[in-house]
C-alpha positions as CSV (number, residue, x, y, z in Angstrom):
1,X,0.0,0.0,0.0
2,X,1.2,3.6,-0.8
3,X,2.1,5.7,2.5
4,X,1.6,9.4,1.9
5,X,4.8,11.0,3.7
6,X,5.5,14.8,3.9
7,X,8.0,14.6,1.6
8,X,5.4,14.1,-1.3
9,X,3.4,16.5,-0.3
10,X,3.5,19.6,-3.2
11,X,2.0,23.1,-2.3
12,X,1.3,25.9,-4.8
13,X,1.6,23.7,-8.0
14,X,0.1,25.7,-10.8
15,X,-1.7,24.4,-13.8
16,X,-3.5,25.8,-16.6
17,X,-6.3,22.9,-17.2
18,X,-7.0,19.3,-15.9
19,X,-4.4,17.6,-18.2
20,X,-2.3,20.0,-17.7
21,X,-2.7,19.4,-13.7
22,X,-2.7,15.5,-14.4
23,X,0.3,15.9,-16.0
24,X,1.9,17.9,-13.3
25,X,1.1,14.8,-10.6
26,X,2.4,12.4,-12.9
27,X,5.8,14.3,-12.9
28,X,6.0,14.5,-9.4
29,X,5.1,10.9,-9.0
30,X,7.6,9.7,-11.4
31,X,10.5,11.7,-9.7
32,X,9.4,10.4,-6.4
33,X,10.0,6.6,-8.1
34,X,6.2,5.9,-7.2
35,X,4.9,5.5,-11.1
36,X,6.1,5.5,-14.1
37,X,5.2,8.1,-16.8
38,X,2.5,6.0,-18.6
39,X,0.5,6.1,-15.3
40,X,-1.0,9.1,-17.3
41,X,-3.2,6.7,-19.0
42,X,-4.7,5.5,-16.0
43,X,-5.1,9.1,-14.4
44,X,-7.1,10.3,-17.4
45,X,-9.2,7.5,-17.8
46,X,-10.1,7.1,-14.2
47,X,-10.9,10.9,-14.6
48,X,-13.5,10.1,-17.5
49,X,-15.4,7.4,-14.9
50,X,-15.7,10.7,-12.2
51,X,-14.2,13.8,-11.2
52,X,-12.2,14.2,-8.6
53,X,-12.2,17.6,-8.4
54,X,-13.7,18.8,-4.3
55,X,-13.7,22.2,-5.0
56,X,-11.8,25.6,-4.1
57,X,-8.9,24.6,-6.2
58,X,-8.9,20.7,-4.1
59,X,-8.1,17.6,-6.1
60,X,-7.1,14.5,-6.0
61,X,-7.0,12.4,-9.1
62,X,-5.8,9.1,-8.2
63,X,-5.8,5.8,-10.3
64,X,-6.2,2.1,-9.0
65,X,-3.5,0.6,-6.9
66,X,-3.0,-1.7,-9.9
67,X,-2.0,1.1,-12.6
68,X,0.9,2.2,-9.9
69,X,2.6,-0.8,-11.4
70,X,2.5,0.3,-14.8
């Protein structure tokens, strides 16, 4: 199971539009050594299922545990 620690925590990341933002995540992911870059696919199609947008500027698009291998 993935642990959230501080250290992956990002404040005041910036993005013009969802894939834009998506994108962003998947960076931060992959230089963390959490994902690998095609975990994109999975964001953006979990995202088409439902939004997981909470408001005042609060995401948190997430996958499945099982695309965190891909």
């Amino acid at each position: 199971m993935l642990a959230l620690d501080i250290q992956h925590v990002r404040m005041k990341q910036h993005a013009t539009d969802k894939a834009q933002a998506l994108q962003c995540l998947v960076d931060i992911l992959v230089e963390d050594q959490l994902v690998t870059p095609d975990y994109i696919h999975g964001l953006t199609g979990r995202e088409q299922q439902s939004a997981t947008y909470l408001g005042q500027g609060i995401a948190i698009p997430h996958g499945t545990p099982q695309l965190c291998d891909s």
